[in-house]
N, C-alpha and C positions, 0 to 999 in steps of 0.2 A: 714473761708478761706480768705476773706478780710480782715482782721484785718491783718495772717499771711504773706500775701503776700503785705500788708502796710510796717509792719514792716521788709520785708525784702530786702524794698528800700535801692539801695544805696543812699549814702549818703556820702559827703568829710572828709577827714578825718585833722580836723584843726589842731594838735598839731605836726604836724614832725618840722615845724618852731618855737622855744621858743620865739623868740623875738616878733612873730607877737601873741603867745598866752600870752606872759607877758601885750600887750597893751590890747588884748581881756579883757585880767581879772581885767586892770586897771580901763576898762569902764563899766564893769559888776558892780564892787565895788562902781565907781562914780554914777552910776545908782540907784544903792542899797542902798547908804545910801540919797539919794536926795530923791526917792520914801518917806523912813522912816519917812523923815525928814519934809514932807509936808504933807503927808497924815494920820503918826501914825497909823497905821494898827492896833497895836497890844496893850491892856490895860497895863498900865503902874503903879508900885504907887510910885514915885519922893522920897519920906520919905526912901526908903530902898538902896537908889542911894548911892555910897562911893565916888561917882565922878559923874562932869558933865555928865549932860544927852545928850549932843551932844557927846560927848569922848565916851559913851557909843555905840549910835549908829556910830560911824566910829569904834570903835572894830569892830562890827560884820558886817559892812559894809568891811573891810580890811582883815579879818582873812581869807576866805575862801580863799586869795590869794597864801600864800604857799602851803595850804593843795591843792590846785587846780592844784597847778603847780607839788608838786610834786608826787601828783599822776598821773596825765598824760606823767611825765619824764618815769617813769616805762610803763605806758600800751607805751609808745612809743617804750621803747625797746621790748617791749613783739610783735609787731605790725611788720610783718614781709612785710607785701602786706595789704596797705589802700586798695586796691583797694574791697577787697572785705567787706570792713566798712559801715555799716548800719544802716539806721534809728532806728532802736532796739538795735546795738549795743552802739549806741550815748546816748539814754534815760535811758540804762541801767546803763553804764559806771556814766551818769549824775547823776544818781539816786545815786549811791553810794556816789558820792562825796556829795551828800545832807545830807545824810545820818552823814559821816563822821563830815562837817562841825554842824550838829545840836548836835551831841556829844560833839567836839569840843566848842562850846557856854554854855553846860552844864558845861564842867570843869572849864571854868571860871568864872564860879557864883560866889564865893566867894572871887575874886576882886573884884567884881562890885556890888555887892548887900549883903546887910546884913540879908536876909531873913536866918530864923535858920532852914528852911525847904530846903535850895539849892539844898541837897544831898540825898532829896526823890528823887523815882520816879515818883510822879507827875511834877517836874519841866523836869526831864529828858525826858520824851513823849512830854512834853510840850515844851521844844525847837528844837526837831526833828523836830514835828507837826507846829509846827512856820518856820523853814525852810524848811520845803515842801510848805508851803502855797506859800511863795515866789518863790524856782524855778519852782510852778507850772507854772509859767506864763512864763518861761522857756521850759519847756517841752510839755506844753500843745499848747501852742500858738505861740510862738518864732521858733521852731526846725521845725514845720509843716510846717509853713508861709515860713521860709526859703527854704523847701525841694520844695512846689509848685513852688517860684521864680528859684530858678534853674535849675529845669525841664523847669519850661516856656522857660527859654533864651536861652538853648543848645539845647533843641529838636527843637526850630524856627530857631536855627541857620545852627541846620542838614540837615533843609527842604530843605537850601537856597543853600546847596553847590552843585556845577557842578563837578562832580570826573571828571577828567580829566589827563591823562596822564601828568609826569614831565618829560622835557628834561633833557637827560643828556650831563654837559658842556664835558663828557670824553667819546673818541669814542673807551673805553676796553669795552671786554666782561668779562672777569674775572681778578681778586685778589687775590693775594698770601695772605694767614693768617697766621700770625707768632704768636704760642702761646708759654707762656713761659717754656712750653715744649717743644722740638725741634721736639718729637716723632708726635705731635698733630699738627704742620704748614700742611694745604692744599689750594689746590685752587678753589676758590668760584666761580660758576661763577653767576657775580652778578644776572643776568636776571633771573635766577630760584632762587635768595632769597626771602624768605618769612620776615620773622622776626628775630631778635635776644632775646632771655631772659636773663636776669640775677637767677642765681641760685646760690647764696651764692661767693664764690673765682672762679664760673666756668661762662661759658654762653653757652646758649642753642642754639645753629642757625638751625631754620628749610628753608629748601628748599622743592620745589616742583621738582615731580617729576609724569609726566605725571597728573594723577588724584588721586595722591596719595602726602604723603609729606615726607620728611625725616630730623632725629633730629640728629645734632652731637655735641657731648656736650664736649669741652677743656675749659681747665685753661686761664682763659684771662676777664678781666673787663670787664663791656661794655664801659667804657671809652675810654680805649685801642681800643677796638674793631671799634668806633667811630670813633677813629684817624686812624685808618685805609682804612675806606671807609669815609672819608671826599670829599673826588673830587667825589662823586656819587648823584648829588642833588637832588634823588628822594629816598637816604634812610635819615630817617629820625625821630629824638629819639622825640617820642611820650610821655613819660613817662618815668619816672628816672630807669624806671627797662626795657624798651622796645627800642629795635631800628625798623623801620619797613619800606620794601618796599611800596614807597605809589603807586608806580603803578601795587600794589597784589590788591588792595583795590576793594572792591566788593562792602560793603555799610558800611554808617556813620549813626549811631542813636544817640542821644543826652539821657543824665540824669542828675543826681543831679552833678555826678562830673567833666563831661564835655562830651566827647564822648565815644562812644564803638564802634568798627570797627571791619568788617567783611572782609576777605581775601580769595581771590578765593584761591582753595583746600584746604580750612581752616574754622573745625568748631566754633572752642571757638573765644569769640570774646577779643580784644586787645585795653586798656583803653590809650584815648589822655587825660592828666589831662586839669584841669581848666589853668596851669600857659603854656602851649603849647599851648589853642587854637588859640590866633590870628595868628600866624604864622604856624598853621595848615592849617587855611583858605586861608590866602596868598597865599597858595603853592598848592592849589586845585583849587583856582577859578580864 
């Protein structure tokens, strides 16, 4: 039961950014081949080399770099809501690509080495097994460590906050919603808004209503939606898929990917990523 409800920490989900997962992988690779390159991990015999033995080790220091990248292009599109992205789904994902890359190292045996044995399967377990040894330290040590640092900083920083009501600079009670159906424009009134969702070309706005809540789901971005209740400076986009009244807010708990917030007549809870929190806090405390 521990193990299962380990791995079913969340966890951030790093690849919707490519630019920031291009330098990730730069430094994974300069890592990788520095490691190699000092320490020699792994037996070598020099006489089967067809090429320098540094050029060797930046091969497979470099290569996992596109297979890395574009495998994560794909789980990116497949990746509909990080939010619900986990320590098990990170080590698993990871895992394949290990997987991949140690194949990958296999096919190119015979660039690099003149062994007449390249195309057994003793070399091919063998360079799997050589790249798992490596992102063990990856998976085993690196992903955990991270997961406790992140917990540390967002649940401390949960502790810290005073919910407090946000003025609002506009003295309306409600807003007209113009959806790009004409059929689907109504009026909000702001003070019973809960939240907004994005749900594909639609969004979901829930309101309260007495001790109860209610969902009304039109064609409209949350973009859109944004620019619509911009003059309301207590709604406020928590997460690229979320708009949220913060003065619904009940409680704030901290995780690996930032917070999760609780809304009075409202059970499930509603994720502030890591790139909103400081201006979450500003506007609480």
């Amino acid at each position: 039961m521990q193990i299962h409800n380990y791995f079913n920490q969340l966890y951030p989900f790093y690849y919707r950014n490519r630019k920031n997962l291009f330098i990730i992988l730069l430094l994974f690779s300069f890592i990788s081949f520095l490691f190699s390159y000092l320490f020699q991990p792994f037996e070598v015999n020099i006489a089967e080399h067809k090429i320098n033995s540094n050029f060797i080790l930046l091969i497979h220091a470099f290569i996992p770099l596109p297979i890395v990248y574009i495998y994560f292009w794909f789980v990116n599109k497949n990746v509909k809501n990080e939010t619900s992205w986990t320590i098990g789904k990170e080590i698993f994902h990871l895992s394949i690509v290990l997987l991949l890359i140690g194949i990958s190292d296999f096919l190119i045996r015979d660039f690099i080495y003149t062994n007449p044995d390249n195309w057994s399967f003793k070399y091919f377990f063998e360079e799997i097994r050589n790249t798992f040894l490596v992102g063990v330290l990856l998976l085993l040590i690196i992903l955990p460590l991270n997961l406790q640092r992140l917990l540390k900083i967002y649940q401390k920083r949960a502790t810290k906050l005073n919910i407090k009501k946000v003025s609002n600079s506009q003295n309306l009670d409600s807003v007209y919603i113009n959806s790009s159906i004409n059929s689907e424009n109504f009026n909000l009134h702001i003070h019973s808004f809960l939240f907004a969702k994005v749900d594909g070309n639609y969004a979901e706005i829930y309101t309260k209503s007495k001790n109860n809540f209610n969902k009304k789901l039109i064609r409209l971005s949350l973009k859109e939606l944004e620019v619509q209740l911009k003059d309301f400076n207590f709604i406020f986009k928590t997460h690229r898929s979320y708009l949220v009244n913060l003065n619904q807010i009940k409680t704030v708990n901290g995780n690996a990917q930032g917070y999760k917030i609780k809304l009075h007549n409202f059970t499930s809870e509603i994720p502030v990523s890591r790139s909103k929190i400081k201006e979450f806090d500003s506007l609480l405390t």
